[in-house]
N, C-alpha and C positions, 0 to 999 in steps of 0.2 A: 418399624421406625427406630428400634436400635440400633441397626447397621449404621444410619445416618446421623442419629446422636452421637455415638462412636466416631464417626469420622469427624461431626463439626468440633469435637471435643480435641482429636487428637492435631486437628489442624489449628485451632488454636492456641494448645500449649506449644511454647518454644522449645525445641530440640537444649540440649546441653551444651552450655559454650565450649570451645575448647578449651581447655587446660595448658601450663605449659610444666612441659614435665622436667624436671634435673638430670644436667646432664650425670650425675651420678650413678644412677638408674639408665640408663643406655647406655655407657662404656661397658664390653665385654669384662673387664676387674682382669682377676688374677687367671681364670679358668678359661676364659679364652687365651691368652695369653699362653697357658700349659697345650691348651689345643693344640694354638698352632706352632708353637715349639714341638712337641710332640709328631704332628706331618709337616713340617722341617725335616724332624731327624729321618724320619722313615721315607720320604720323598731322596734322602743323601743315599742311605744306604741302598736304597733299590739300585738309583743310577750307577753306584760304586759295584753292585752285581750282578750288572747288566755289564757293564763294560768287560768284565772279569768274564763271562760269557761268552759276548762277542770276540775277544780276544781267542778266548778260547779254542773256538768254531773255526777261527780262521789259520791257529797255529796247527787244526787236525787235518783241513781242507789242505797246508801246504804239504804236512805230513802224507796225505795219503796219493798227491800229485809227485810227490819224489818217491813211492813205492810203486807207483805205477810204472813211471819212467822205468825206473831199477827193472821192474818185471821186464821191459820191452829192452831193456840193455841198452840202452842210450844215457844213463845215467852212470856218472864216474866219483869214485871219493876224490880225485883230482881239483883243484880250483882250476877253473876257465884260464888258459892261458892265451895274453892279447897281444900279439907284435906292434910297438907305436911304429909311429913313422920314422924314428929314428935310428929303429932297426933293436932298440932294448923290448927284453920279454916283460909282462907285467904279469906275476902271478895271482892277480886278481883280490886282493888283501892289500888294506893300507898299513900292515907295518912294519916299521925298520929293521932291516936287517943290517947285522954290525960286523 
């Protein structure tokens, strides 16, 4: 019989109303604030040495496609020289020659 006294008791009292709480007490303050200035900065610099990387990678990838070439003799210190149509050489470089 106390299981059921138990229950008619607990279904009689009322639960707790809500409250309303300030918003004071729910804004992050100062320390969130530091958080996420804090993965700001470190989300900046990854991308800044990531790119530094990737640049990287690609300036070795070109590097080691002009040592191949070199190895197989097709490759020249010469610039590519281009006949336009008008019959001038272009030595492959945009600048003035005086």
């Amino acid at each position: 019989m106390s299981t059921i006294t138990a229950t008619i008791i607990a279904a009689t009292n009322p639960s707790p109303s809500p409250t309303t709480v300030p918003d004071v007490d729910v804004t992050p303050g100062v320390a969130g604030f530091i958080a996420i200035a804090v993965v700001a900065v470190v989300t900046i610099l990854l991308v800044v040495d990531m790119t530094r990387r990737i640049r990287r990678t690609r300036y070795r990838a070109e590097i080691r496609e002009r040592l191949e070439q070199g190895d197989a003799g097709t490759a020249t210190d010469e610039p590519e020289r281009r006949t336009a149509e008008d019959g001038r050489t272009d030595v492959g470089d945009d600048t003035e020659r005086g």
